[in-house]
N, C-alpha and C positions, 0 to 999 in steps of 0.2 A: 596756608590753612591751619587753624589750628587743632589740636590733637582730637577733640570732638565732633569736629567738622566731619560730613562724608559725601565724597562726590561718585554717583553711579549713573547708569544709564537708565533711561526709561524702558520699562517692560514693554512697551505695544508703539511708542517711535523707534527707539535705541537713541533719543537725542540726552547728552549730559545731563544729568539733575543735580546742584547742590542742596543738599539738606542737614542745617544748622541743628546738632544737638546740643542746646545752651540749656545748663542748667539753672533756674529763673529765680532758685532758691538757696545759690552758694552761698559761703560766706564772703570770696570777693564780691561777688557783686551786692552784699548786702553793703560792704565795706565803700564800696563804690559810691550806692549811692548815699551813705549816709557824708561822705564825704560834699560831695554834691548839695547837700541840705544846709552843710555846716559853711559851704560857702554861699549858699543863699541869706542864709540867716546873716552872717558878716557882709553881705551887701544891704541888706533891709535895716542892718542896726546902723548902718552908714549914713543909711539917705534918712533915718528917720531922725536921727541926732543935729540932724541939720534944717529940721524943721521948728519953726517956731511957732507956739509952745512947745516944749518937748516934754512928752509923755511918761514924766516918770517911772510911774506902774509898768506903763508897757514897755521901756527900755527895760528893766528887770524882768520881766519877764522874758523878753526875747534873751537877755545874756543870759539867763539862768539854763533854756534852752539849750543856748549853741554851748556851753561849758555842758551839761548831759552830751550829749553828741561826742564832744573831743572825747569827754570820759570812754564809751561806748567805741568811736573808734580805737583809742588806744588798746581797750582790750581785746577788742577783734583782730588788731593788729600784732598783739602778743600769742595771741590764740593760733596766728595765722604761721606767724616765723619766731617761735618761742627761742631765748637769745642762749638757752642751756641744751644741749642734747639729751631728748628725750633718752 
């Protein structure tokens, strides 16, 4: 379980309840999924590059995307485990 997690008993059976305190608004999990985007994006630039005609404008556009994103992760990721002691 992890540290947010809380397992108790039901007030009116007594049977287990698990009940997930996830916060929906971290910044792991923003980091999560923006990760998750940045690999979407790197499979769509994949398959579209390999379509004939290829789409100039919008292969720039899709890179320019997934480069914001890596930017964005990286700093969430400095934010996250900063490499100097605060």
């Amino acid at each position: 379980m992890a540290a947010k997690d809380v397992l108790s008993n039901d007030p009116e059976s007594g049977a287990p309840v698990f009940h997930l305190d996830s916060n929906l608004h971290s910044p792991e999990r923003r980091l999560i999924e923006l990760r998750m985007e940045h690999a979407d994006l790197n499979a769509l630039i994949d398959r579209t590059s390999q379509q004939q005609p290829v789409d100039e404008l919008m292969m720039r556009r899709l890179k320019k995307r997934r480069l914001a994103l890596r930017d964005q992760i990286a700093r969430l990721e400095l934010a996250l485990d900063p490499k100097e002691p605060a």
